[in-house]
C-alpha positions in Angstrom: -33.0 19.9 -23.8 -30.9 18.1 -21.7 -28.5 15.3 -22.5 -29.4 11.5 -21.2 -26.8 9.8 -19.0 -26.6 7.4 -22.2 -25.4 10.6 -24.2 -22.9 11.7 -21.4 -21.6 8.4 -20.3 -19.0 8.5 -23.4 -17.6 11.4 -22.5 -17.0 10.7 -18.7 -15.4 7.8 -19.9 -13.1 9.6 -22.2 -12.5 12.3 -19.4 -11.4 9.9 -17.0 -9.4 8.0 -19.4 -7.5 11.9 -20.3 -7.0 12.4 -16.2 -5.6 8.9 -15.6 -3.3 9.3 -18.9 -2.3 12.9 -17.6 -1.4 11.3 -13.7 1.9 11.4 -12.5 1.9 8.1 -10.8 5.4 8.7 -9.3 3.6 11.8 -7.4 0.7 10.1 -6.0 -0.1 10.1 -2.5 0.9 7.3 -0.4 -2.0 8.0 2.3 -5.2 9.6 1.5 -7.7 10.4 4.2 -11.3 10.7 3.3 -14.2 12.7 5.2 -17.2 11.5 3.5 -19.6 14.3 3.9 -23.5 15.3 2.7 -25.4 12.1 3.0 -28.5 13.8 5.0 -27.8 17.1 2.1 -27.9 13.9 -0.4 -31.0 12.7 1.0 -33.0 16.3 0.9 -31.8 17.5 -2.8 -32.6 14.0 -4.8 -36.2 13.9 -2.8 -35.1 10.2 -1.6 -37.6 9.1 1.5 -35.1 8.9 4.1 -31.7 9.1 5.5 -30.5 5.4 5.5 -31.7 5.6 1.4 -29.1 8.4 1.3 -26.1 6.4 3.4 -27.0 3.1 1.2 -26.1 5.2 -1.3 -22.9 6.7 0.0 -21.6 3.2 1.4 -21.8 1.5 -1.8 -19.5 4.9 -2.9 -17.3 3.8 -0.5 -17.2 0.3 -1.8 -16.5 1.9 -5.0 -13.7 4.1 -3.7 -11.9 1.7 -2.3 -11.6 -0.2 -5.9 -10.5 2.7 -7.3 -7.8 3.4 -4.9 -6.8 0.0 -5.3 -6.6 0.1 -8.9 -4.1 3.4 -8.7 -1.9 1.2 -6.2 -2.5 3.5 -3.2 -0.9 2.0 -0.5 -3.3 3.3 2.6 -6.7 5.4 2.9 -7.8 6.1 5.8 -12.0 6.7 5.7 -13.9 8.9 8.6 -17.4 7.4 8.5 -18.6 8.6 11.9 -16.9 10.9 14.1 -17.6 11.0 17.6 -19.7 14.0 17.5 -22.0 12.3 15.6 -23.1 10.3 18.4 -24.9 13.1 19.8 -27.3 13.0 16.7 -30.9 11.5 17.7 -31.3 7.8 17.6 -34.2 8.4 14.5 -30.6 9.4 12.4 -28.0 7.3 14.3 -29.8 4.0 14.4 -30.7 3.5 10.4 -27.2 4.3 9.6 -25.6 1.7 12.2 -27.5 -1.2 10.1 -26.6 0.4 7.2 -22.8 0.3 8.6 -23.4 -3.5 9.7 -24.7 -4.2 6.1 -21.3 -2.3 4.8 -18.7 -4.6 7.1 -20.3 -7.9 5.9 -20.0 -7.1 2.5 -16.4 -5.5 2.4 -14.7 -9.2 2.8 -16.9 -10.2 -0.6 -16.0 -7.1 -2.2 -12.6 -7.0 -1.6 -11.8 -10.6 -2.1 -9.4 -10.4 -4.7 -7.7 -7.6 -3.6 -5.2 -7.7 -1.5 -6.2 -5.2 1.5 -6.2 -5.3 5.0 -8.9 -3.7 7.2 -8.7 -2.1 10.9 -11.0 0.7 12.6 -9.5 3.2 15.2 -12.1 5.8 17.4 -13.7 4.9 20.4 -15.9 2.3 19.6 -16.6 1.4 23.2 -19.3 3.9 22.6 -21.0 2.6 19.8 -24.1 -0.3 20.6 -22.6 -3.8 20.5 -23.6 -5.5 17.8 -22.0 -2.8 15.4 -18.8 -3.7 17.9 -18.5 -6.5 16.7 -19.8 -6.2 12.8 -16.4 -4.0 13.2 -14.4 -6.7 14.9 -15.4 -9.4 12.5 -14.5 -7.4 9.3 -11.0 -6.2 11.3 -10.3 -10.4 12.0 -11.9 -11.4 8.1 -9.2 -9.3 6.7 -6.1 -8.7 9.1 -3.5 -8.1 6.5 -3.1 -6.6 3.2 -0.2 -4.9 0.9 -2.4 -1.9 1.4 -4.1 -0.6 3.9 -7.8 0.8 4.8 -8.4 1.8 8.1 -12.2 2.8 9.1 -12.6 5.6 11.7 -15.6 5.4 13.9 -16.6 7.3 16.9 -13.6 9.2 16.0 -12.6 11.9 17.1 -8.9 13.9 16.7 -8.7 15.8 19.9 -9.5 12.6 21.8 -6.8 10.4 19.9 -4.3 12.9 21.2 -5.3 13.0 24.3 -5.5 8.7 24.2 -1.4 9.1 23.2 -0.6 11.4 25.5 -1.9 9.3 28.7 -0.5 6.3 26.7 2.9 7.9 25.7 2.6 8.9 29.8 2.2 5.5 30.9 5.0 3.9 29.6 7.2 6.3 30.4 6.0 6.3 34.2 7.4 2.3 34.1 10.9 3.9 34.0 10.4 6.4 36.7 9.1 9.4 37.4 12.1 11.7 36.9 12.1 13.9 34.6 9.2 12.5 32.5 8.1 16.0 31.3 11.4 15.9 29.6 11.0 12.8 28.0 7.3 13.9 26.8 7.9 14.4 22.6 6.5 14.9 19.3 7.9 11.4 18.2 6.5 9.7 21.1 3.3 11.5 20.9 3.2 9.9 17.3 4.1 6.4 18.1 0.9 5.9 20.4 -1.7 7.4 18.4 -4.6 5.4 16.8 -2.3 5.0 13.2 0.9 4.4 14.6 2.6 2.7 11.7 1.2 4.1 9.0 2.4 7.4 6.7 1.2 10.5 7.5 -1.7 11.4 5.0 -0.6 13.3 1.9 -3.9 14.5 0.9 -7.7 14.9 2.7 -10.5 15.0 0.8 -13.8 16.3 2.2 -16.7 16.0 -0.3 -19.8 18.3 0.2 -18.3 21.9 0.1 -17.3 22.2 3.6 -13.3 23.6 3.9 -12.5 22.5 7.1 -11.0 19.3 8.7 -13.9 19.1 11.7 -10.7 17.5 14.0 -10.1 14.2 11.3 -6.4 13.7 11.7 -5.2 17.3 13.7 -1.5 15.4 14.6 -1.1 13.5 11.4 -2.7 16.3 8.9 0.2 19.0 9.8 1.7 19.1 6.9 -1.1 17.7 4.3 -2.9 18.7 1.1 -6.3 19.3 1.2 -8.9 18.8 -1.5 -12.2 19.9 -0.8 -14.9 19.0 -3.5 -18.3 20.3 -4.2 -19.9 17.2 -4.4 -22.0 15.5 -1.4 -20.1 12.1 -1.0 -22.9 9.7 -3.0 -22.3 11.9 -5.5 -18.5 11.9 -5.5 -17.2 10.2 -8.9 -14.4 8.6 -10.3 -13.7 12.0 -12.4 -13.8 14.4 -8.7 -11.2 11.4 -7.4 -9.1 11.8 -10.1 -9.4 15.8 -10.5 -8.1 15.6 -7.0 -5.3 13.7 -7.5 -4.2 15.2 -10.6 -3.8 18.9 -8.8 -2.1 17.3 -5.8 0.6 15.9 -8.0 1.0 19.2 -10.0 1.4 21.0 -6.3 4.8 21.5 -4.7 4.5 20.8 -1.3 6.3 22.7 1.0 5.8 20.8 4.8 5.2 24.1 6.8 8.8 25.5 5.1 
């Protein structure tokens, strides 16, 4: 016989309450990326009737996962909600989750109201239909500034933001003459120019849904990174699997490619 979510409730709560009580909170990342992964899986295994059910589901997760990271003082997350491969997905998939995305960005500002966040997207979203454009741009201008920091990537993807600093990087260096401007090509200008110029490299990726790879989210920035990768399809993904992560990336000693 199996045990009611009344029955069970109790005990997540005291499970969560042990992993938050064992945190070392000096240890805690100061940039988590996030690729939020199984929403169509989601869909299929809980017998919901269709894919924007599924990403309903996984964007009020997100809601929820930015109040948690919020609440552990995290100073930036950086969330991959649609990479640019994605676009190539049929417009039966693509075009339930844009409104569900739209829905998402006017709701954020409500959300988040007393917290003290700042929102921006980076990918190409010259790519993505226009009214999503500028859902995006609205949320971005809503909440401009913040002590910390979420940035939404859309229509990302991480071979193309290197490329996009490189040709930028190029540019301004081309103002001061062409001599020698191979020379003058580095990692530390490659880094200034890409799409999160300013902020920390991540300290730990989490992909939810079983998959153990990166799929290009952050190639330049996730060098030297931690990696959590957690069984869970994101609308799944609780509290308890956020914590579990963090608690083993503070008990790691990280070695940055040494």
């Amino acid at each position: 016989m199996g045990f009611s979510d009344t029955a069970i409730r109790p005990l997540y709560r005291f499970y969560e309450n042990r992993l938050l009580s064992d945190l070392d909170r000096s240890r805690l990342p100061k940039h988590i990326g996030v690729i939020h992964d199984g929403h169509r899986r989601y869909a299929r295994s809980e017998g919901l009737p269709d894919y924007q059910a599924s990403y309903r589901v996984g964007m009020a997760k997100f809601v929820e996962f930015l109040y948690w990271a919020d609440d552990l003082e995290i100073p930036a997350v950086t969330c991959w909600l649609l990479s640019k491969e994605n676009l190539e997905r049929p417009n039966e998939e693509l075009l339930p989750y844009y409104e569900v995305l739209k829905e998402l960005f006017e709701e954020i500002p409500n959300a988040l109201s007393d917290r003290d966040v700042g929102v921006r997207f980076i990918g190409s979203l010259d790519l993505l239909p226009e009214d999503l454009q500028a859902s995006a741009k609205r949320l971005e201008e809503r909440m401009p500034n913040g002590h910390r920091r979420v940035t939404i990537a859309l229509a990302y993807g991480g071979r193309q933001e290197i490329v996009d600093a490189v040709k930028d990087l190029v540019t301004k260096l081309s103002t001061d003459g062409m001599d020698d401007l191979v020379e003058r090509i580095d990692a530390d200008g490659i880094a200034s120019n890409l799409y999160t110029a300013g902020l920390p490299d991540p300290d730990l990726v989490i992909r939810t849904s079983g998959e153990a790879r990166l799929s290009g989210f952050l190639l330049w920035q996730s060098a030297y990174a931690e990696y959590a990768f957690v069984d869970v399809y994101w609308p799944a993904f609780r509290r308890i699997d956020f914590l579990r992560a963090l608690r083993d990336f503070t008990r790691r000693t990280r070695r940055y490619g040494k």
